[in-house]
N, C-alpha and C positions, 0 to 999 in steps of 0.2 A: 436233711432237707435244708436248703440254703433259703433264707425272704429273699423273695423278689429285689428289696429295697438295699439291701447288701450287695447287689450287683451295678449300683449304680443307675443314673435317671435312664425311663426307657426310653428310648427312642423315638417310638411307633407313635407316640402320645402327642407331638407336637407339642405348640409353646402355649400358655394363658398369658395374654396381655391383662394389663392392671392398669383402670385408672384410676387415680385418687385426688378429690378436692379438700384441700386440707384447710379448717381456719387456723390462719399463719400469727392469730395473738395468744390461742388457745392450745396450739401445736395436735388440735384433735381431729380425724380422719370427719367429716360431713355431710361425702357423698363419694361413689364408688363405682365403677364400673371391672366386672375380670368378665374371661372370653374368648374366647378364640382369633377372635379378630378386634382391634380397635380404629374403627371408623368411625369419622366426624358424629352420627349417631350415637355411638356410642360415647364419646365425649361429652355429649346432649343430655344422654340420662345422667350422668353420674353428676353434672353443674345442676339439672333437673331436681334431683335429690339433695343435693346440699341448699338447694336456695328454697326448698318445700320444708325442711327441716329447719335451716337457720330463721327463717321467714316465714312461720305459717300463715302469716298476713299479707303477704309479700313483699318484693324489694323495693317498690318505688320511692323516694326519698334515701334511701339508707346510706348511699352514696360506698358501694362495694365497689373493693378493687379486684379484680381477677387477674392474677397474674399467671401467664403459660411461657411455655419456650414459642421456640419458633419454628416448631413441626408441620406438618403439613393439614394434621385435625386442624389444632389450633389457631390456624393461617386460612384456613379454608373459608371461603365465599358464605356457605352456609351455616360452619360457625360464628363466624363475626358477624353475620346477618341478622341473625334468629334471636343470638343472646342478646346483642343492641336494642334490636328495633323494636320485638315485641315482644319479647317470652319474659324478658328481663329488667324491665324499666328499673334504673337508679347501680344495676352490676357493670361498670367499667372494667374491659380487658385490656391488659396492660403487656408488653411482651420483655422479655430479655435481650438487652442490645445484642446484637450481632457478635457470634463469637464467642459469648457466653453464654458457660454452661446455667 
């Protein structure tokens, strides 16, 4: 009898998307998102988690950078909206110029 896992990934399983917010002085994973799908939402919980864990008192004053690419979560209306305006007082998101990975 052959494992299943010797015949290489299956197919049929589709893909887990993964998000991860890492603190970049600590180099340590702080909030997470995996899934089937990764939309704006789902980018939500996982800065969600990282800013409830880093900040059990919250961010206001901390003066946080959040730095993302330039995907489409990350670029989205409802992302930049939500973590600015109100979810997030004091997390600034920051993108990667153009072109860089």
């Amino acid at each position: 009898m052959v494992d299943r896992y010797d015949q290489g990934p299956d197919q049929s399983c589709g893909w887990i998307y993964v998000v991860l917010v890492l603190d970049w002085y600590t180099k340590t994973i702080v909030g997470y998102y995996a899934g089937p799908q990764a939309k704006t939402q789902h980018w939500l919980m996982a800065l969600n988690m990282a800013v409830n864990r880093r900040f059990p008192n919250g961010s206001r004053g901390q003066d946080v950078k959040l730095m993302s690419d330039n995907g489409c979560q990350p670029t989205s209306s409802g992302f930049r909206g939500l973590q600015r305006l109100r979810d997030y007082p004091g997390v600034h998101q920051l993108q990667q110029p153009q072109g860089q990975p």
